[in-house]
C-alpha positions, 0 to 999 in steps of 0.5 A, spaced: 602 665 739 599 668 733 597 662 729 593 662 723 590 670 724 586 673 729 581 672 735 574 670 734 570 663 736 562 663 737 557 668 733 555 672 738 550 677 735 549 684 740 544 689 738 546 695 740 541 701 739 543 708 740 537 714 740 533 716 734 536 713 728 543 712 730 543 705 733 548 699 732 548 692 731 553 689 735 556 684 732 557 677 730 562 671 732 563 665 727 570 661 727 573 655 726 575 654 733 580 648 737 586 646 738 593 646 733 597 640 735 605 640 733 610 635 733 615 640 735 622 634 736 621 626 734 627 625 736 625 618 740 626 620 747 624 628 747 619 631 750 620 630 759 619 634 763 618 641 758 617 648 761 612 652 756 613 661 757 612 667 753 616 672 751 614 679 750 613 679 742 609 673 744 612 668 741 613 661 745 619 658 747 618 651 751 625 647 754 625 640 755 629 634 756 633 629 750 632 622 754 635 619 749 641 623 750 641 626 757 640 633 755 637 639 755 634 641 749 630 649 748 625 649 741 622 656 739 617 657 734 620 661 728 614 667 726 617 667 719 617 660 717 611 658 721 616 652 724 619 651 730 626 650 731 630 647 736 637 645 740 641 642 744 642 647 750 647 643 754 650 637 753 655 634 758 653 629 762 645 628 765 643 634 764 636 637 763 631 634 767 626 638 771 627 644 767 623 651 768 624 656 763 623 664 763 622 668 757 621 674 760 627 678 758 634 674 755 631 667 756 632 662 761 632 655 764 634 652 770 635 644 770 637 639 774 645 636 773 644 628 774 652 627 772 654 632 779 647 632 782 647 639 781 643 645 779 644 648 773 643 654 770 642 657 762 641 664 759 641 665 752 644 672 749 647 675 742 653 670 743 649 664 744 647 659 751 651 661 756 652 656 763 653 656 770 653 652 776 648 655 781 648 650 787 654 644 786 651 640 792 657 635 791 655 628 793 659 622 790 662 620 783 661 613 784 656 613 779 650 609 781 643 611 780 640 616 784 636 611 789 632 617 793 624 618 793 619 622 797 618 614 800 626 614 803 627 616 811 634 617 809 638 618 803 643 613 801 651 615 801 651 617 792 645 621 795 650 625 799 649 633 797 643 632 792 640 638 790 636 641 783 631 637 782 624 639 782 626 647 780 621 652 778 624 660 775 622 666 774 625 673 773 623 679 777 622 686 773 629 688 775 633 682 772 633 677 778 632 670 777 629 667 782 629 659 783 626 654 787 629 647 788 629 640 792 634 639 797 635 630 796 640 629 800 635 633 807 629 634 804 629 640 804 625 647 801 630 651 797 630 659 793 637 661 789 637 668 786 642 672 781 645 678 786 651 682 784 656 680 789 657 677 795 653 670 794 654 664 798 654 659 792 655 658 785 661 655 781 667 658 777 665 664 774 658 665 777 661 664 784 658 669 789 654 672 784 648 667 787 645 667 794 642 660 796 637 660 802 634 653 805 626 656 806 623 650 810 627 644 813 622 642 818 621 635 815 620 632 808 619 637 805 621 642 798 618 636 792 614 639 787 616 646 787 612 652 784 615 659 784 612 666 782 613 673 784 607 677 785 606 685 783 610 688 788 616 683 788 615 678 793 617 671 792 613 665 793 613 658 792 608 652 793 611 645 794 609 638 798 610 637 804 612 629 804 613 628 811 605 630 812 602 628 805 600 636 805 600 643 800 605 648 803 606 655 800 612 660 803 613 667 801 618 672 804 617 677 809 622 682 812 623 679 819 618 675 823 617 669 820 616 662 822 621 659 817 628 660 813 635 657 816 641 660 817 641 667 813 635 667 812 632 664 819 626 668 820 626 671 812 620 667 810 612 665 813 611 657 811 603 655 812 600 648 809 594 650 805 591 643 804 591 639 810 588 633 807 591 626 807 596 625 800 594 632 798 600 637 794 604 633 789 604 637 782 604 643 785 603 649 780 603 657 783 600 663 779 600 670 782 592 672 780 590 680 778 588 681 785 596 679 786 595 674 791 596 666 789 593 661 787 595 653 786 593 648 783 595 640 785 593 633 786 590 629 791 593 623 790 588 620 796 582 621 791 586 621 785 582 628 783 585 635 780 584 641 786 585 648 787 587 652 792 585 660 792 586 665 797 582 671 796 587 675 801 584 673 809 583 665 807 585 660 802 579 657 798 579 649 797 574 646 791 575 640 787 576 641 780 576 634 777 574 627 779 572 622 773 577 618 773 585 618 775 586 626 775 592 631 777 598 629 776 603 634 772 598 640 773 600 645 770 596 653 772 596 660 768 592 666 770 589 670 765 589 677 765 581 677 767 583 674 773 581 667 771 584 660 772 587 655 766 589 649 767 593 643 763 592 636 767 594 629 765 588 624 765 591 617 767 585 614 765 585 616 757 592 618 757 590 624 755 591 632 756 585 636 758 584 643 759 581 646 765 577 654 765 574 657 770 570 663 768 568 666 774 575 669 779 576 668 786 572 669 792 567 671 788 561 665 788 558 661 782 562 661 776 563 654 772 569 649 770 569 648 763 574 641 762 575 639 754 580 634 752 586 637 747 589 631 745 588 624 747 591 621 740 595 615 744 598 616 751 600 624 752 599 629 756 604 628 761 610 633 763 605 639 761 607 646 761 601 652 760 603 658 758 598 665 756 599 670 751 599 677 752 591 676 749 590 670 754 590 665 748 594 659 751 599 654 749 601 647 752 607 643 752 607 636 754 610 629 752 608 624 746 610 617 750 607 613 744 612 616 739 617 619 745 616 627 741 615 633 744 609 636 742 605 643 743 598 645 742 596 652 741 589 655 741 588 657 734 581 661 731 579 665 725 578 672 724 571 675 727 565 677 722 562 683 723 555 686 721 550 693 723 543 695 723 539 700 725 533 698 732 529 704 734 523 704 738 521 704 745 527 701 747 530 708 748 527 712 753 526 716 759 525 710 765 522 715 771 520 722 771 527 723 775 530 720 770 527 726 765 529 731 770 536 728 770 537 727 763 538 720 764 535 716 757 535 709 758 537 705 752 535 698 751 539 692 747 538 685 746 544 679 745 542 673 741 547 668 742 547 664 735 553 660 736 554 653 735 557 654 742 557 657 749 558 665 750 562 667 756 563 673 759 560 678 754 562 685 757 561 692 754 567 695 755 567 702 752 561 706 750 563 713 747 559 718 745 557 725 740 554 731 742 557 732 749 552 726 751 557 721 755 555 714 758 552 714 766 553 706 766 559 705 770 564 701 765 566 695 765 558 693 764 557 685 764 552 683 760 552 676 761 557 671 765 554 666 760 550 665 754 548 657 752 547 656 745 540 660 742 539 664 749 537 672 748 538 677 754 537 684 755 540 690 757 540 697 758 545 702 758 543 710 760 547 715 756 546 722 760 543 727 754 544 734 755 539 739 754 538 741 747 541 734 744 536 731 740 541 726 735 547 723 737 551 717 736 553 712 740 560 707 738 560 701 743 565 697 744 565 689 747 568 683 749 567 675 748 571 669 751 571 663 749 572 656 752 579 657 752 580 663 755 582 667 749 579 674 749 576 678 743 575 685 741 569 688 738 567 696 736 560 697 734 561 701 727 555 706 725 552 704 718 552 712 717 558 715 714 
């Protein structure tokens, strides 16, 4: 979401020497820097179960549930008015809890019909919403409450072909919605996805035009779905396994798995991740730039916020949060650096906070930074976090107090640039060798004078005049963090040919903040 202006968040000031007299100081970066806060429905009731995604011009579309109505309500921020705007989707019956949506092409939402005990589905085109029932599991019309939860051995008669709770979508690059949801009524695993014909399930218009698979029915098992996709359009999804008290991940395969019923016995692999007691609620799965999944979850035994990434042999356990009543509705979003974000509730403060690792997976070291977002009154639960294209989050969440749905997004002011001219010592031959291979060393210096720490201060591009062309391999990383006030060095060698005795350099870098978000610096030349 591009909110009041660009990208900019500490004073990062880099001084970039070049040779002789054409040297450049890197920049600075000076904002205002936090979390805007929107009361996006004050509608009393509004705002469970929300669902937060980006479509590709960047603008945020969030789908939640109108408790105070039973509906299914969508709210899209309007770029031309800076307002958001929103609507009711569906109307009849209970409809809209459990909600997921996709925001990728036409938007979308899965949900779940209490009135039927359905999964539902709702895309948006040129005409307006358009509605489908995509598993009618049946169940009885006597219309008493659901009774059924992760603790009951059995289900109760008016449980009878309960399905739709607990869904997840996402749309694959050819169109195809892919859903995971709950079976209530067997405890059961299950994936839907749009075909063109011959599909096992979906009612009236939509009949045969999707196919329904149960992906584990071995136990308990299928509550806090979590689906993506990853680079090469295998479907895997992350969910509890309540019979074990375990984090279970599934994904497809083309024969030889270990799981799937009926059509699709042997077209999926099923693995618990976390073994550990009470581990696996709130599940949240994202595909990482290494196109492997990661996960973030509960561990309700110890009430702490994990996380669960594999690295492409193993899954890496490690314990993310652990002051206080931590972990429920977690919500994950990879960056396009690789790193993981997170939105969790904190039960103690009633509060949301956000989680950002700076360093990927299997690589060692790296830090969680954790800072709250809003902790005005009991909110933070039902979050939704999504990534623009420039990894600038936003959340979507509950508001209990005021019964609102409320987003925040991270908002920063335009960066301040300023050049100047270091020369000396810094730029010279290292070795004799170096002499011989043409190979200059240049040596520059990074300042952090923020009021804030500097992550990831990476050296991108580094183009040259004069046919000299750089030798360091790029993308340089300079520092993984600067605290407030530390300096670092660094050197860069540039090959020079013979006869070159002036050239100038035009360096490029990036900064992120504790949010995530990425920032963009050129190095200008003062010269003309």
């Amino acid at each position: 979401m591009k909110v009041s202006g660009s990208k900019t968040i500490k004073r990062v000031i880099i001084l970039l020497a070049a040779i002789a007299l054409s040297v450049f100081l890197f920049s600075s970066i000076a904002a205002a820097m936090g979390w805007g806060i929107w009361v996006v429905d004050s509608n009393s009731g509004v705002g469970r179960d929300t669902s937060l995604a980006f479509d590709p011009a960047d603008v945020p579309h969030v789908s939640y549930y109108d408790a105070g109505n039973k509906d299914l309500k969508y709210a899209v921020w309007n770029e031309s008015s800076g307002q958001w705007q929103y609507e009711p989707v569906d109307t009849q019956g209970k409809v809209g809890k459990d909600t997921s949506i996709d925001g990728s092409g036409n938007v979308s939402i899965s949900y779940y019909d209490e009135s039927n005990k359905s999964l539902k589905f709702a895309w948006q085109d040129a005409s307006g919403w358009n509605k489908v029932t995509v598993d009618a599991g049946g169940g009885s019309s006597d219309d008493e409450v659901d009774d059924s939860s992760s603790d009951d051995n059995s289900s109760s008669e008016e449980d009878k072909y309960d399905v739709g709770e607990d869904t997840s979508l996402e749309v694959n690059a050819a169109g195809d919605a892919y859903i995971s949801y709950y079976n209530d009524t067997l405890r059961d695993l299950k994936v839907a996805h749009s075909v063109s014909s011959g599909g096992n399930c979906g009612e009236g218009a939509a009949a045969g035009f999707w196919q329904c698979d149960t992906v584990d029915a071995n136990g308990d098992v299928g509550e806090f779905t979590s689906l993506a996709i990853d680079y090469n359009g295998i479907v895997h999804v992350s969910y509890y396994d309540g019979s074990n008290k375990h984090l279970k991940h599934a994904w497809q395969v083309d024969s030889g798995g270990n799981c799937g019923e009926g059509g699709a016995a042997g077209k999926w692999m099923c693995e618990t991740v976390d073994s550990a007691y009470k581990v696996g609620k709130y599940s949240s799965l994202a595909i990482g730039i290494d196109g492997y999944p990661k996960i973030a979850y509960e561990d309700e035994q110890h009430h702490d916020l994990k996380y669960a990434c594999f690295n492409g042999s193993t899954w890496n356990l490690s314990t993310i949060d652990s002051a206080g009543d931590v972990g429920e509705d977690v919500s994950l979003a990879i960056g396009n650096d690789g790193r993981p974000r997170i939105a969790y509730h904190n039960d103690d403060d009633d509060a949301l906070f956000y989680a950002m690792k700076f360093e990927v997976c299997g690589v060692p070291g790296g830090t969680w930074v954790s800072q709250v977002i809003d902790n005005n009154g009991r909110v933070g639960e039902d979050n939704s976090l999504a990534l623009d294209s420039d990894d600038n989050p936003c959340v979507s969440y509950h508001d209990e107090d005021n019964g609102n749905l409320k987003v925040a997004c991270w908002q920063t002011l335009p960066p301040e640039l300023s050049l100047t001219c270091p020369t000396g010592g810094g730029i010279r031959w290292q070795t004799m060798a170096d002499y011989q291979n043409r190979e200059l060393s240049v040596d520059y210096s990074l300042t952090n004078n923020a009021s804030a720490y500097a992550y990831d201060v990476t050296i991108t591009a580094s183009p040259a005049t004069g046919g000299v062309s750089l030798s360091t391999p790029l993308p340089y990383m300079v520092s993984s963090g600067l605290d407030i006030g530390e300096s670092t060095t660094f050197t860069l060698k540039f090959h020079v040919p013979m006869g070159v005795w002036i050239y100038k350099t035009s360096t490029h870098a990036t900064v992120r903040d504790e949010a995530g978000s990425l920032y963009y610096y050129p190095c200008k030349s003062p010269m003309p």
